[in-house]
Structures are given as structure tokens and as C-alpha cells.
C-alpha positions as CSV (number, residue, x, y, z in Angstrom):
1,X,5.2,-10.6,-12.4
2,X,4.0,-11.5,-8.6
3,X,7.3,-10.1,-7.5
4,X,7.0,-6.3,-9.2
5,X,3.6,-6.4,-8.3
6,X,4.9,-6.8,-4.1
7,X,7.2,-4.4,-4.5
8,X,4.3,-1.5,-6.2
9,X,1.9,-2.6,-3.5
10,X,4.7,-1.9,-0.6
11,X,5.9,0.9,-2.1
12,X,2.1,2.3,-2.6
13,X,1.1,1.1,1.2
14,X,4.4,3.1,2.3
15,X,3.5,6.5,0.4
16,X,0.0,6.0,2.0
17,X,1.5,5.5,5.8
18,X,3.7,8.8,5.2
19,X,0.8,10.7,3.8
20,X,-1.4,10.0,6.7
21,X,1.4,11.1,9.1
22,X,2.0,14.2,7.2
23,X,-1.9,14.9,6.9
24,X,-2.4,14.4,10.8
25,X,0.6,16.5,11.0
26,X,3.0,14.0,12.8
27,X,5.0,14.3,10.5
28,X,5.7,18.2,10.0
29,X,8.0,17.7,7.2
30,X,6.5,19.2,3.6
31,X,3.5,20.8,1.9
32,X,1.3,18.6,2.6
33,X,1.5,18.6,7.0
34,X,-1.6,19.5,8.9
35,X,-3.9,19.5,5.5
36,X,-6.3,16.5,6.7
37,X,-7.2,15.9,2.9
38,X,-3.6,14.1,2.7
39,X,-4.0,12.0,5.4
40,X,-7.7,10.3,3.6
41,X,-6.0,10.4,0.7
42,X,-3.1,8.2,2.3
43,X,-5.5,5.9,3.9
44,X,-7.0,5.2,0.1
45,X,-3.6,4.8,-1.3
46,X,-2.4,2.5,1.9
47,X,-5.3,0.4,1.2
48,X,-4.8,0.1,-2.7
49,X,-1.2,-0.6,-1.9
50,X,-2.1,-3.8,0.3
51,X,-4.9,-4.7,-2.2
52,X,-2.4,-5.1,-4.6
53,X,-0.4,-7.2,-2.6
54,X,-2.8,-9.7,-1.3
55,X,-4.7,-10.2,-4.5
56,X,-0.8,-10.7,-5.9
57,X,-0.2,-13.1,-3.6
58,X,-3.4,-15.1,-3.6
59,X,-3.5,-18.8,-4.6
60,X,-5.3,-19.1,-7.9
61,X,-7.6,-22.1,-8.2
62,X,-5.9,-25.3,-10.7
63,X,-4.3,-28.7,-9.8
64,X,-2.1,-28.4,-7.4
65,X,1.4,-29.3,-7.7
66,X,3.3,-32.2,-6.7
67,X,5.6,-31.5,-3.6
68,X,7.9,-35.0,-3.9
């Protein structure tokens, strides 16, 4: 489960990066260059997709396993 929830946040943080560049029109490619409203909405997505990657990744509290 921790390792389909890594690859959705990625994939969500890298739809976010390429909205941002198409919103600030970097990227000129598509319908969505030079409309600023894509590139906030990228930003939200970027920041959900990392969200769901840390809180995958985060050490739940319980006894800690033996490392012998």
C-alpha cells in the first residue's frame, strides 16, 4: 500500500510541476499555457502530491522492531 501511495503522490507532484510551467507559460505546449489559473492550480496539486508522500512515508508510532 505505502508503495502505490509513492508512486500517486509523484505522479500527482509531477502533473502539478508541469501545470505551473504551462500556467506561467514556460512551457508553451497545450491549452492550458499563459492561463495563470493553471499554474495555482499546479501548485495545490504539487503540494497534495508531496502530502501524500510524506504522510505515506511517515513512521507510525508502535514497538519498534528488532534489527538483530
Amino acid at each position: 500500500m505505502k508503495w502505490l501511495l509513492d508512486i500517486v503522490g509523484v505522479v500527482l507532484a509531477l502533473f502539478g510541476i508541469v501545470w505551473i510551467l504551462q500556467g506561467t507559460d514556460i512551457l508553451t505546449t497545450g491549452f492550458m499555457a499563459g492561463h495563470i489559473q493553471y499554474a495555482i492550480l499546479g501548485v495545490i496539486v504539487a503540494i497534495v502530491g508531496v502530502g501524500v508522500v510524506v504522510l505515506a512515508n511517515r513512521r507510525r508510532g508502535g514497538t519498534p522492531t528488532a534489527s538483530r
